[in-house]
C-alpha positions in Angstrom: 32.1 52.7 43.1 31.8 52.5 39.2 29.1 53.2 36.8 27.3 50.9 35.0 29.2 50.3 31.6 30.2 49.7 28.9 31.8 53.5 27.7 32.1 53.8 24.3 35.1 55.8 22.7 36.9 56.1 19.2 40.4 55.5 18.7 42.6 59.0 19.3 40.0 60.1 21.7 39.6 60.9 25.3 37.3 58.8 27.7 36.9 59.9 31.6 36.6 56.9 33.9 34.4 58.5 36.7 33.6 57.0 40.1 30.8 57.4 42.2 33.0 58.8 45.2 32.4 62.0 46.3 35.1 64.2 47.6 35.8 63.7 51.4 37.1 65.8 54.1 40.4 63.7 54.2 42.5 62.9 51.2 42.4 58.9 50.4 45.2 57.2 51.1 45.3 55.4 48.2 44.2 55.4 44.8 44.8 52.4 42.4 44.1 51.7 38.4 44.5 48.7 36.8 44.3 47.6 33.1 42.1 44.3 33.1 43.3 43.3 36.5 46.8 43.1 35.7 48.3 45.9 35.1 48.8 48.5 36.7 48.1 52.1 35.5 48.9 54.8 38.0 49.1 54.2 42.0 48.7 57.4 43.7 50.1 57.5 47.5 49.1 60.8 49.6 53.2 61.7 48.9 53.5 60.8 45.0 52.1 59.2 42.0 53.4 56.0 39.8 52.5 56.2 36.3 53.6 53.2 33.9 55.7 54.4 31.2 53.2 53.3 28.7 50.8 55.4 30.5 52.9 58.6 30.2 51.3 61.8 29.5 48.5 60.0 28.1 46.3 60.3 31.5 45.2 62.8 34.6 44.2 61.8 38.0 41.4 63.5 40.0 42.3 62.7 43.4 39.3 64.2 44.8 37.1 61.7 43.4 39.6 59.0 41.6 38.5 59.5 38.2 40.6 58.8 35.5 40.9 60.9 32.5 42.8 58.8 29.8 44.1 60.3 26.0 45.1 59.4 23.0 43.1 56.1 23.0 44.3 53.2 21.7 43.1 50.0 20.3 45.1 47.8 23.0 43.1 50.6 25.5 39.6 48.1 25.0 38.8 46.2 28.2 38.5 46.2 31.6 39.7 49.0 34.2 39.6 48.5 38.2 39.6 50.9 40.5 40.9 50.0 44.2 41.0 53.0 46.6 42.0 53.0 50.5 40.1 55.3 52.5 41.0 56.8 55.8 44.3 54.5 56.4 41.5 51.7 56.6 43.3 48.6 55.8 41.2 45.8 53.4 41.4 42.2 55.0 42.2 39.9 52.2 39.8 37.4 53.7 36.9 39.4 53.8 37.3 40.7 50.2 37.4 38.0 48.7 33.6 36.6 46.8 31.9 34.1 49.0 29.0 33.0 50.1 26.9 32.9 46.7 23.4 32.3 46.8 21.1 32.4 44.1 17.1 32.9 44.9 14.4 31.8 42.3 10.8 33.4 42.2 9.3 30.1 41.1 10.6 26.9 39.8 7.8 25.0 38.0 7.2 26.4 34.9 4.7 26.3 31.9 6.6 26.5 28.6 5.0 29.8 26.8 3.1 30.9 29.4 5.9 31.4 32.8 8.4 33.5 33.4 11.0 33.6 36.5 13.3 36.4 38.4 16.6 35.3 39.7 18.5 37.1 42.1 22.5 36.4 43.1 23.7 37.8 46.0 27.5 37.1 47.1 29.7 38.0 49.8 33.2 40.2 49.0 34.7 43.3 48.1 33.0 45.1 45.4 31.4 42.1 43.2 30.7 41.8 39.8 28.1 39.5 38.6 27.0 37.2 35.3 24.5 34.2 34.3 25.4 31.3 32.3 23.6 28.4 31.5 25.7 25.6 31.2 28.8 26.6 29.3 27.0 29.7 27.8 27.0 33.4 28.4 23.3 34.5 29.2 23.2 38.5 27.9 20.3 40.6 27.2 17.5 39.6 24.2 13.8 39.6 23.4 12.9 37.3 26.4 16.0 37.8 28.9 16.9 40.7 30.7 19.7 41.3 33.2 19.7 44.3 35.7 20.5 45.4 38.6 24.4 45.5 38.1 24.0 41.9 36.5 22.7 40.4 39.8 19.0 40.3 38.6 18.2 38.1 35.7 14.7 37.8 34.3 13.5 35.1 31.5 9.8 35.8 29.9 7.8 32.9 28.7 10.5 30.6 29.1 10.9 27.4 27.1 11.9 23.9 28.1 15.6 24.7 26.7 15.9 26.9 29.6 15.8 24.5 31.9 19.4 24.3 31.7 22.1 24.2 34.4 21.4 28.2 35.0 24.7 29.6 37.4 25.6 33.2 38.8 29.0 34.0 38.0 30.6 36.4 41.1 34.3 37.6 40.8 36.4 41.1 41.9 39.3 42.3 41.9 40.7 39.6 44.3 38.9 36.1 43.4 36.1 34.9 41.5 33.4 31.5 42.3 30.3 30.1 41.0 27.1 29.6 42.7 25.4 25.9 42.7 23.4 25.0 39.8 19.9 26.2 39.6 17.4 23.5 37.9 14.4 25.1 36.3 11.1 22.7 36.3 9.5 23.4 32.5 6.0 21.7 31.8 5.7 21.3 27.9 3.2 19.4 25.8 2.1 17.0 24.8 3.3 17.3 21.3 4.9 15.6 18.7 2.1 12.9 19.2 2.3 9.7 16.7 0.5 6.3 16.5 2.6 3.2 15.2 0.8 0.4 14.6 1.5 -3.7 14.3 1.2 -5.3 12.4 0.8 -2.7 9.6 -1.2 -3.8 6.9 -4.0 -1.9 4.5 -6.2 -4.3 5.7 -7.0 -7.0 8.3 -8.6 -10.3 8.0 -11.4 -10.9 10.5 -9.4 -13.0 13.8 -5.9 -10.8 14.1 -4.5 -9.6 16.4 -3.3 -5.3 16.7 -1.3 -3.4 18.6 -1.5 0.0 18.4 1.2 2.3 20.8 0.9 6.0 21.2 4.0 8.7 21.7 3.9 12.3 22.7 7.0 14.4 24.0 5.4 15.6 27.5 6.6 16.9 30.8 5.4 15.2 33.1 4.6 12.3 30.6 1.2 12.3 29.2 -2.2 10.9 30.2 -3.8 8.8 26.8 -6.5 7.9 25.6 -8.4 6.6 23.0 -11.3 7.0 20.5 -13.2 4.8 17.2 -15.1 6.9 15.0 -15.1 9.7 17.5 -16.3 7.5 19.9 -14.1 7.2 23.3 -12.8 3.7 24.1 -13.2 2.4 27.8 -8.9 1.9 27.1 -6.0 4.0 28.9 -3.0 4.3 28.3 -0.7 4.7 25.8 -1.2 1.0 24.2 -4.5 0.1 22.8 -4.2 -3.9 22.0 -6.9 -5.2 19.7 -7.4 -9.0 19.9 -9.5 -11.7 17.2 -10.6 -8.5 15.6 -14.3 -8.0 13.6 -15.6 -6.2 11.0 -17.2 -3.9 13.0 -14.2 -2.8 14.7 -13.6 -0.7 11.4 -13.0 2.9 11.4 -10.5 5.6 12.4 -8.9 5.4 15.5 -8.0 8.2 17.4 -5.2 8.3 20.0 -5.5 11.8 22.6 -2.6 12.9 25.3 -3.1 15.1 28.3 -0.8 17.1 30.3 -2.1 17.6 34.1 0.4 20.4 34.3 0.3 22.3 30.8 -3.7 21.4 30.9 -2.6 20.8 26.9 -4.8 18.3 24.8 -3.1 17.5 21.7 -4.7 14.5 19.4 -3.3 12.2 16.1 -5.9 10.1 14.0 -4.9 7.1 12.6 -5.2 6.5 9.7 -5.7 10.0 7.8 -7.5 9.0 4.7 -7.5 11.1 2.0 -9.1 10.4 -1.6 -6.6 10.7 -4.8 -7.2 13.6 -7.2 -10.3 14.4 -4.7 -9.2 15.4 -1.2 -7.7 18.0 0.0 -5.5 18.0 3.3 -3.9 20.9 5.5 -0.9 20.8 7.6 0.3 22.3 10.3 4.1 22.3 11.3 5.1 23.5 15.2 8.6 23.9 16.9 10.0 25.1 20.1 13.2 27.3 20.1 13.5 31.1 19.5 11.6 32.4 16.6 11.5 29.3 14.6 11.1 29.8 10.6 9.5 26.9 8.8 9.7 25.5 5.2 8.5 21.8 3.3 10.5 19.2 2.1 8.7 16.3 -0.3 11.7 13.7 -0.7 14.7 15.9 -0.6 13.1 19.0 -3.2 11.5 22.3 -1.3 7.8 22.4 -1.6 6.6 25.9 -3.3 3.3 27.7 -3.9 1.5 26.6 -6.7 -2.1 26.2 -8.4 -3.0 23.2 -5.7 -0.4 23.8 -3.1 -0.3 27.2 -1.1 1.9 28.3 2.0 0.6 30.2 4.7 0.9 31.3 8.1 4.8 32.5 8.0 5.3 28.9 6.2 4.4 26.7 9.1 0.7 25.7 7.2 0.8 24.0 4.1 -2.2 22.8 2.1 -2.9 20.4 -1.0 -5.4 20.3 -3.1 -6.3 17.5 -5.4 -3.8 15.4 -3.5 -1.5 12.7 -5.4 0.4 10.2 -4.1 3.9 12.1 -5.3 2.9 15.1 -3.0 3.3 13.0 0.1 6.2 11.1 -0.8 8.5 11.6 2.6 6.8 14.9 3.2 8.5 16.8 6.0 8.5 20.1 7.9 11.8 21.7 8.6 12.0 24.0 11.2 15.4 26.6 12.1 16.3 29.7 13.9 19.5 31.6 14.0 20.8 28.4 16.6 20.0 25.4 15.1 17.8 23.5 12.8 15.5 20.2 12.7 13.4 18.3 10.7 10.3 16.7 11.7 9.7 12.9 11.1 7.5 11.9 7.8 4.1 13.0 7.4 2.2 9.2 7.5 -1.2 9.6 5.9 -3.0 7.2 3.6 -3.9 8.1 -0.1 -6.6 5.9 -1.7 -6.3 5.2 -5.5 -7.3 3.2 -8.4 -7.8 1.1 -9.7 -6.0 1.2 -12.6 -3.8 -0.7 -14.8 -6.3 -3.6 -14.3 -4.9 -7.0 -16.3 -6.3 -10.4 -16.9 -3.6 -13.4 -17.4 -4.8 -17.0 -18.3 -2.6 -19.8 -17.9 -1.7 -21.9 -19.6 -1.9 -19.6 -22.7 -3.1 -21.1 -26.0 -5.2 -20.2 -29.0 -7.7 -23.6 -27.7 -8.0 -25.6 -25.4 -8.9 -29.1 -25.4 -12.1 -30.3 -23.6 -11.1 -31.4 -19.9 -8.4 -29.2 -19.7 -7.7 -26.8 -16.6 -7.4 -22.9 -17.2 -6.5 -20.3 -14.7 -7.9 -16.8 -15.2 -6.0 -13.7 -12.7 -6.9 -10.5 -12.3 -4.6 -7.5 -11.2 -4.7 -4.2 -10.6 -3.0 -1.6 -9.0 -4.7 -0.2 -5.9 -5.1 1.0 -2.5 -6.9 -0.6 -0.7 -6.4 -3.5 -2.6 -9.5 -3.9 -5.0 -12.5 -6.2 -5.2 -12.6 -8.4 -8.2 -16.0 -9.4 -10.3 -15.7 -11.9 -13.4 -18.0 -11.8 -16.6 -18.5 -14.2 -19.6 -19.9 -12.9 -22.7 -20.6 -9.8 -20.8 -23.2 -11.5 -18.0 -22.2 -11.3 -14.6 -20.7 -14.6 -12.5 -21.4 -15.3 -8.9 -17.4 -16.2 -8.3 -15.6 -13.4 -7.1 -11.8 -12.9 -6.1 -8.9 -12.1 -7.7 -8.9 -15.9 -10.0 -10.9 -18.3 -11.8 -10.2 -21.5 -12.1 -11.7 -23.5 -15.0 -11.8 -27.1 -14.2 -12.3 -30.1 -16.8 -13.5 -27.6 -19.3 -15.9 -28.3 -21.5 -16.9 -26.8 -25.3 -19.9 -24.7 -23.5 -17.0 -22.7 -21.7 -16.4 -21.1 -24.9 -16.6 -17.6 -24.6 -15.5 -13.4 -24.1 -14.0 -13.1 -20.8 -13.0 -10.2 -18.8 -13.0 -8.9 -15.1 -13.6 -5.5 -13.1 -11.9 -4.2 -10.2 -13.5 -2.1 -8.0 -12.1 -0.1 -5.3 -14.4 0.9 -2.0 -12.6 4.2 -1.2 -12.4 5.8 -4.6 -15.6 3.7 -5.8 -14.0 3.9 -9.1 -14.0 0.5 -11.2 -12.1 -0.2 -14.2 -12.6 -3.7 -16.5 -9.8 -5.6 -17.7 -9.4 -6.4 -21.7 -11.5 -9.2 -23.1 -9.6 -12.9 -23.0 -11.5 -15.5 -25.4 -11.2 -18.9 -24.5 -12.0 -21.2 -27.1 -12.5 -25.0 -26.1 -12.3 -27.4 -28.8 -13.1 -31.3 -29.1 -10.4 -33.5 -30.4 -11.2 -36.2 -32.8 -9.6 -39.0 -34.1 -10.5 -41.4 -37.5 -8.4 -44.3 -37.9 -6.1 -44.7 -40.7 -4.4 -48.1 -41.4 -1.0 -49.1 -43.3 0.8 -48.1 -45.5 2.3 -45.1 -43.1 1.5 -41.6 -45.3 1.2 -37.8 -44.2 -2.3 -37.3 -43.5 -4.7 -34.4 -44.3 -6.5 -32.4 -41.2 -10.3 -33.5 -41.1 -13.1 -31.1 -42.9 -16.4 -30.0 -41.2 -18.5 -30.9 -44.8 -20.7 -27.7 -45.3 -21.8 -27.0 -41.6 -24.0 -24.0 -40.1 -22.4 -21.1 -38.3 -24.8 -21.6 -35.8 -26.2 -25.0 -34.4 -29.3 -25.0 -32.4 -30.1 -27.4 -29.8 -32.1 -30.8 -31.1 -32.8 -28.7 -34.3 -29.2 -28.3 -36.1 -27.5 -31.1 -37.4 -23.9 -31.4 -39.4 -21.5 -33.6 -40.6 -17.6 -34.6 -40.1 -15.4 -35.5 -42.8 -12.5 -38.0 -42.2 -9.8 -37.7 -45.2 -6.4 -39.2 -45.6 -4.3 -39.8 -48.3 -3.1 -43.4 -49.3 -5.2 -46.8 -48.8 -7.4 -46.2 -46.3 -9.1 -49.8 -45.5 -11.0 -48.7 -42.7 -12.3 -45.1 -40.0 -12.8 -45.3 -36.6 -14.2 -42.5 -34.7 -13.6 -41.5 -30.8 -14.3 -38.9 -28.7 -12.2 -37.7 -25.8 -10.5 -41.0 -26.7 -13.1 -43.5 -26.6 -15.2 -44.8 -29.5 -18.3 -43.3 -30.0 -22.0 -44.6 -28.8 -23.5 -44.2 -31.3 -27.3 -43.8 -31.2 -30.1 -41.0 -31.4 -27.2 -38.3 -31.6 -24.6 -39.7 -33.7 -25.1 -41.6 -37.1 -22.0 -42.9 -39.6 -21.8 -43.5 -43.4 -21.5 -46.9 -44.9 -18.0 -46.4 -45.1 -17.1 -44.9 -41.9 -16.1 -41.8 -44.2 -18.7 -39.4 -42.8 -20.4 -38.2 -39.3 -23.9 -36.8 -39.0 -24.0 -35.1 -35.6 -27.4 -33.3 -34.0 -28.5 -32.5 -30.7 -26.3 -31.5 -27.7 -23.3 -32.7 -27.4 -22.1 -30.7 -30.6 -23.7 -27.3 -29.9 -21.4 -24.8 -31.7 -19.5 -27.2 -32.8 -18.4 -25.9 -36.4 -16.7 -23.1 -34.8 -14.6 -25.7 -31.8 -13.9 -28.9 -33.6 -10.2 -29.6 -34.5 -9.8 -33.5 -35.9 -6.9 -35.3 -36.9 -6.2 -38.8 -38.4 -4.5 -41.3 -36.1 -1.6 -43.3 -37.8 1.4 -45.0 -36.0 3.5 -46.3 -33.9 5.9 -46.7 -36.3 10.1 -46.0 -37.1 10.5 -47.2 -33.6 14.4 -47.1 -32.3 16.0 -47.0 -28.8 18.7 -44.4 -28.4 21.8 -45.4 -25.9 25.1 -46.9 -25.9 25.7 -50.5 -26.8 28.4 -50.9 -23.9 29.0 -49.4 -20.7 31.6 -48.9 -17.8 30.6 -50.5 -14.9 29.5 -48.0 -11.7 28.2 -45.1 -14.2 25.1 -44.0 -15.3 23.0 -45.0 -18.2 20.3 -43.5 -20.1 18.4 -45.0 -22.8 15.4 -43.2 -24.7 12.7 -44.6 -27.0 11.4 -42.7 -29.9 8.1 -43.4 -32.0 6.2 -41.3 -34.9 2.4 -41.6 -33.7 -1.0 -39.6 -33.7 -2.2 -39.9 -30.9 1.7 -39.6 -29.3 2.3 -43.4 -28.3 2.2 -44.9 -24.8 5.9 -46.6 -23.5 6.7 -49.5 -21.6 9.6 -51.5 -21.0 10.6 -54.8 -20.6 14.1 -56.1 -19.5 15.3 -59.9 -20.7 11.7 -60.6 -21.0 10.5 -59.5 -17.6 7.9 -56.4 -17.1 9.5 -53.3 -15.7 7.6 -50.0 -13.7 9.1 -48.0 -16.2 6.0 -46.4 -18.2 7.7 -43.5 -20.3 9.9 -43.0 -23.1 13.2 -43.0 -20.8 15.2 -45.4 -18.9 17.5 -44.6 -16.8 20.3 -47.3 -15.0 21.7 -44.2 -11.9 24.5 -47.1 -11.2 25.2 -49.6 -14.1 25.8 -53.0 -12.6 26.4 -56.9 -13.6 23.1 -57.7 -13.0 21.7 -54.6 -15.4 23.5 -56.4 -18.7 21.3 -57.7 -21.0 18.1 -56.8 -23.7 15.6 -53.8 -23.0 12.7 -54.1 -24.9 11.1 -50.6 -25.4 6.9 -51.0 -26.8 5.2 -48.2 -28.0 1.2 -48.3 -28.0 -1.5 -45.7 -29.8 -4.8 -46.1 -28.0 -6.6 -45.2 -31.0 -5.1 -47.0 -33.6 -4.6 -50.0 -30.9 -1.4 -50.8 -33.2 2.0 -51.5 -30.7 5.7 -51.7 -32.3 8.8 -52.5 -30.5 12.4 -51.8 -30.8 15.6 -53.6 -28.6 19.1 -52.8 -27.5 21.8 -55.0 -26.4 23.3 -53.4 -23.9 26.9 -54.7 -22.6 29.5 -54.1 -20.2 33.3 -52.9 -20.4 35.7 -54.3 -18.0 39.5 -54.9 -17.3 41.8 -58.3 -17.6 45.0 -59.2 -16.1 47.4 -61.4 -17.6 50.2 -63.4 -16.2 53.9 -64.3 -18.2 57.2 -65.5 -17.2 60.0 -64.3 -19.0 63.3 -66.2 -18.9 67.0 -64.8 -19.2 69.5 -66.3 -20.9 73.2 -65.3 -22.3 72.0 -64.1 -25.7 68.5 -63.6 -25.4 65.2 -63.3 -23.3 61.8 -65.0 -23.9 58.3 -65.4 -22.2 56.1 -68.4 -21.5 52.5 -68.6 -20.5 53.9 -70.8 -17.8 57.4 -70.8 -15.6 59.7 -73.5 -14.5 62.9 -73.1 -13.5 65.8 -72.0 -14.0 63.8 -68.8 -15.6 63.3 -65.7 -13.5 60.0 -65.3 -12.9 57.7 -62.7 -12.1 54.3 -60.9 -13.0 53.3 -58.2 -15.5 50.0 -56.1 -15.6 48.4 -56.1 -19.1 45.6 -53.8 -19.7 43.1 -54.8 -22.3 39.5 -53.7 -23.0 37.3 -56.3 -24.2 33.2 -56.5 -25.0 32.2 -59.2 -22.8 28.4 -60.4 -22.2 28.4 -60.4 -18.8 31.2 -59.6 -16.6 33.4 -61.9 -15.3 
C-alpha cells in the first residue's frame, strides 16, 4: 500500500505520505495513521475524524486515497508511519494478519570464496509484511557486494567470502507481530592458504642417523589434500606429515610441502627452508587476506617497513621486496592486514639468511708465553656463522690434515714450535675468513746441580750460540752458573740425567754442554735452564693441641728448585699421604702423636724433614667434701663423717699426651 522509502524532508517542511490506493467507488471505512506503531495520528471513521492534539493543524487527509499530507516538520517527526485502512466494512482477522509461515529459499548453497554468488528469497505469511536480513546479530544493508530488493525480500551477495557464511536470517514483522525465519547456513569453499611447514627437531643442520618430522598446515574448506616434494622432485609421501627416519646425506635439499583443495581446485605451495645469501640475495613477498577491501602494510619487530634504496613497496602494499638482504630486515617480519572492520597480523615470515663467517677467533688453553716439552695445549676456533662453518688449521702457514673446530696438542715437543692460526669457511656464502696468528713456543727445561751452602742462583746462559741450528751440522753450548761454592753440576733432561754419547759432550768440570745433532734443533731460541738447590727451611704449619672430634690440618712448606716431593710419616709408620697437606676430618685418641713431614728434590736427590707434636685437649672432674661446722667450713680430698658430703664439678683444661 506504501511506496518504497525512505522520504527525505528538512525540518519546517512539508512531506506527503502517499499510498498506492486508488480512489474506489465506496468510501473506506476506515482510515488509520500511526507514528512508529504506537501512536496514533488521525483515525478517520466515514462520520468523523480524530486528530491527536500534537497533530493539530499540522496535517490534511485525502480520503480518496489515504494519503497524508504532514506540515511544519519536526525533528521528533523522523521514523516510521503505518498506514491501516478498512475497506468495504471488511473486517481483518487478527489471526490471519499476523506474520507467519517464513520461509527463506537459497539459489545455491556451496560456494567458492571469490568466485560464487547466491539469491535469497523470504516469503512470509500476514497482513502487509515488511522484510530484513541479518547475519547473526547484524543488520545486512546494501554495499559493493550485497544488494537487497524487492521490498527487502530479495537479498543478493556477489563473490561471497567464507565470513558470509554466517547464521544469515530474514527478519518479517507488520503492524501486528513480527518472527524470524530459521537460520540459513551458507557452504563456502576457501583455500588452501596460510600454508606453513614446522619442522622437529629444528636444527641448521643434521648429523647423518636422525630422525625428522616435518608437519604441514593450510587453512582449507574442505581440509586440504598434501603433498610433498625434494629438490622439485615429488615424494611417493601424502599427507600432511612427512617423517624422515636415520637420515643420509643425500637426503639434502629443499623440501617442498603442496595443498590441494578438491572444491576450490586451489594449489597453494611453502618451501622449506627459503635460503637466501646475506648482502647477496634478494627476496619478494607477497602478503594475502580475506575480508572486504583489505589494505596492507610491513612490520620488522614492532617499526613500519618503508621504501627505500633496497626495499620497495608495491602492489597497493601487499608486495614487499629486499634487496641485498641482512639479517636485521627479517627480524620478526610481518604483514598486517585491515579494512574499515577489523585488523590482523600475519604470523612471522621464517626464512633462513646465510652469513659469515666473521669474527673468527683462536683461544689456546692453557695460555702461557712457553710451554714446557710434554705438556698438553688446546687450540679452539670460533666464528660466527650460519650454517655453522668448517674449520682448517695451519702451522707456519702450511696446511694440516686435522680439521674441526680444536686441536689438541699432546705431550708437546720443541718441534711444535711455531705460527698458528685457523680458517673458517662457510659452504653457503663460500666466504672464509683466518683467525689471528697464536705462536706456541715449546721450551726444554734443564737443570745443573748446585750443592750447599743454600744461595740465590743465576738463570743458566746459552754461551754464544747460532740463531739457527742445522741438523747434524750445528753445534752449541750450555752454560751452568751459580753463585757461591759450587762443588759439583749435574745435568738432566725432562728430569733424568743425560746419556751422554755422540750428541751430548761435558767439560771437565761439569761447567759447560756441547750439544749437536737432533735433539736440540732450534734450541737457542727454546731452552730456559735453571739451577736446582734445596729442600731446605723446612717447617710444618698446625696447631700443637687440639679438641677432640674436630678437624685438623697440618701443611708442610719447603724452598726447592725443582718444587720438592712430600711424604709423611706418623710415629714412625709410612702414611698414603704424598702432598704437602694433611688433613685429620675427625681428630681422635688414636691420631695423637709425631707427624714427620720429608720433602725430596729429584734432581738434587737431597731430602730434609721437619716434625710436629701434636696433642690433645680434654676435660677433668674433681671430687671434694666440704664439712660444716659452727664457725667455719672446710674441704677434704676425702669425707668421713659427721661432714656433709657431696660432689662439685671443676673444670680444668690441661695438655695431656694422650687422653685419658
Amino acid at each position: 500500500m506504501l511506496p518504497d522509502g525512505p522520504l527525505n524532508a528538512s525540518v519546517g517542511g512539508t512531506v506527503m505520505l502517499r499510498t498506492n490506493l486508488n480512489p474506489t467507488e465506496e468510501p473506506f471505512l476506515s482510515l488509520i495513521w500511526t507514528f512508529d506503531g504506537i501512536t496514533t495520528i488521525i483515525t478517520s471513521l466515514s462520520d468523523r475524524n480524530v486528530t491527536v492534539p500534537e497533530y493539530e493543524g499540522r496535517i490534511t487527509l485525502f480520503r480518496s486515497t489515504g494519503s497524508l499530507e504532514l506540515r511544519n516538520l519536526k525533528l521528533s517527526d523522523r521514523g516510521d508511519f503505518y498506514f491501516l485502512v478498512t475497506v468495504f466494512k471488511t473486517i481483518v482477522s487478527l489471526s490471519t494478519a499476523r506474520v507467519s509461515n517464513i520461509a527463506v529459499e537459497a539459489s545455491s548453497t556451496d560456494l567458492v570464496e571469490f568466485s560464487s554468488s547466491v539469491r535469497l528469497f523470504c516469503s512470509a505469511s500476514g497482513f502487509s509484511p515488511s522484510f530484513l536480513w541479518m547475519n547473526g546479530t547484524s543488520e545486512l544493508t546494501n554495499g559493493d557486494r550485497v544488494q537487497i530488493t524487492d521490498g527487502g525480500s530479495t537479498l543478493t551477495i556477489f563473490n561471497v567470502t567464507r565470513y558470509d557464511q554466517g547464521l544469515l536470517r530474514c527478519h518479517v514483522f507488520n503492524y501486528f507481530s513480527r518472527d524470524s525465519s530459521d537460520p540459513v547456513y551458507l557452504s563456502i569453499y576457501y583455500g588452501p592458504d596460510s600454508i606453513s611447514v614446522t619442522i622437529s627437531p629444528h636444527h641448521e643442520k643434521y648429523e647423518e642417523g636422525s630422525d625428522i618430522t616435518m608437519f604441514c598446515s593450510a587453512e582449507s574448506k574442505p581440509a586440504a589434500i598434501f603433498r610433498w616434494f625434494l629438490n622439485e622432485t615429488l615424494l611417493p609421501v601424502s599427507g600432511p606429515n612427512l617423517r624422515l627416519t636415520n637420515i643420509q646425506l643425500n637426503q639434502s635439499g629443499n623440501y617442498n610441502c603442496q595443498a590441494l583443495n578438491i572444491k576450490t581446485l586451489l594449489w597453494d605451495n611453502k618451501k622449506y627452508p627459503t635460503d637466501l645469501v646475506e648482502l647477496k640475495s634478494s627476496v619478494r613477498l607477497s602478503c594475502s587476506a580475506s575480508g572486504f577491501s583489505p589494505h596492507y602494510f610491513w612490520m620488522n619487530n614492532g617499526s613500519e617497513v618503508t621504501a627505500s634504496d633496497r626495499v620497495q613497496i608495491t602492489d597497493g602494499g601487499s608486495t614487499l621486496t629486499i634487496a641485498k638482504v641482512t639479517r636485521p630486515d627479517l627480524n620478526l617480519l610481518r604483514c598486517h592486514a585491515f579494512n574499515y572492520f577489523s585488523e590482523d597480523f600475519s604470523d612471522p615470515v621464517n626464512i633462513s639468511i646465510f652469513y659469515g663467517p666473521e669474527r673468527v677467533e683462536l683461544t689456546v688453553v692453557p695460555s702461557q708465553e712457553h710451554y714446557k716439552e710434554g705438556s698438553d695445549i688446546t687450540l679452539s676456533c670460533s666464528a660466527v656463522s650460519s650454517p655453522p662453518a668448517e674449520f682448517q688449521w695451519f702451522i707456519n702457514e702450511n696446511l694440516q690434515s686435522h680439521s674441526g673446530p680444536e686441536l689438541r696438542l699432546s705431550n708437546v715437543e720443541v718441534n711444535h714450535t711455531g705460527n698458528y692460526s685457523c680458517r673458517a669457511f662457510n659452504n653457503k656464502t663460500l666466504i672464509d675468513q683466518t683467525s689471528r696468528l697464536s705462536v706456541i713456543s715449546v721450551v726444554v727445561v734443564s737443570y745443573c746441580l748446585k750443592l750447599s751452602p743454600p744461595v740465590l742462583i743465576t738463570a743458566a746462559s746459552i754461551r754464544s750460540p747460532a740463531d739457527v741450528l742445522i741438523e747434524n751440522q750445528t753445534s752449541t753450548s750450555l752454560t751452568c752458573e751459580a753463585s757461591g761454592s759450587v762443588i759439583t753440576r749435574e745435568w738432566m733432561k725432562d728430569g733424568r740425567p743425560l746419556d751422554f754419547g755422540q750428541s751430548f759432550s761435558l767439560s771437565m768440570d761439569n761447567r759447560t754442554l756441547l750439544t749437536t745433532g737432533q735433539h736440540f734443533i732450534a734450541l737457542t731460541r727454546h731452552v730456559i735452564s735453571f739451577c736446582a738447590d734445596g729442600p731446605y727451611n723446612m717447617s710444618v704449619i698446625g696447631p700443637s693441641a687440639a679438641w677432640p672430634g674436630h678437624r685438623v690440618t697440618l701443611q708442610c712448606t719447603a724452598v726447592s728448585v725443582p718444587p720438592a716431593n712430600f711424604s709423611w710419616t706418623f710415629n714412625g709408620n709410612e702414611t698414603h699421604v704424598n702432598t704437602s697437606m694433611f688433613v685429620i676430618e675427625t681428630l681422635e685418641a688414636k691420631d695423637i702423636g709425631n707427624y714427620t713431614c720429608t720433602a725430596r728434590n729429584m734432581v738434587t736427590r737431597k731430602e730434609n724433614s721437619a716434625v710436629l707434636d701434636l696433642r690433645g685437649k680434654m676435660f677433668t672432674v674433681r671430687r671434694f667434701c666440704f664439712c660444716l661446722t659452727e664457725t667455719s667450713l672446710s674441704y677434704t680430698a676425702s669425707c668421713t663423717a659427721p661432714c656433709w658430703s657431696f660432689s662439685a664439678l671443676v673444670i680444668s683444661v690441661i695438655n695431656l699426651k694422650g687422653l685419658m
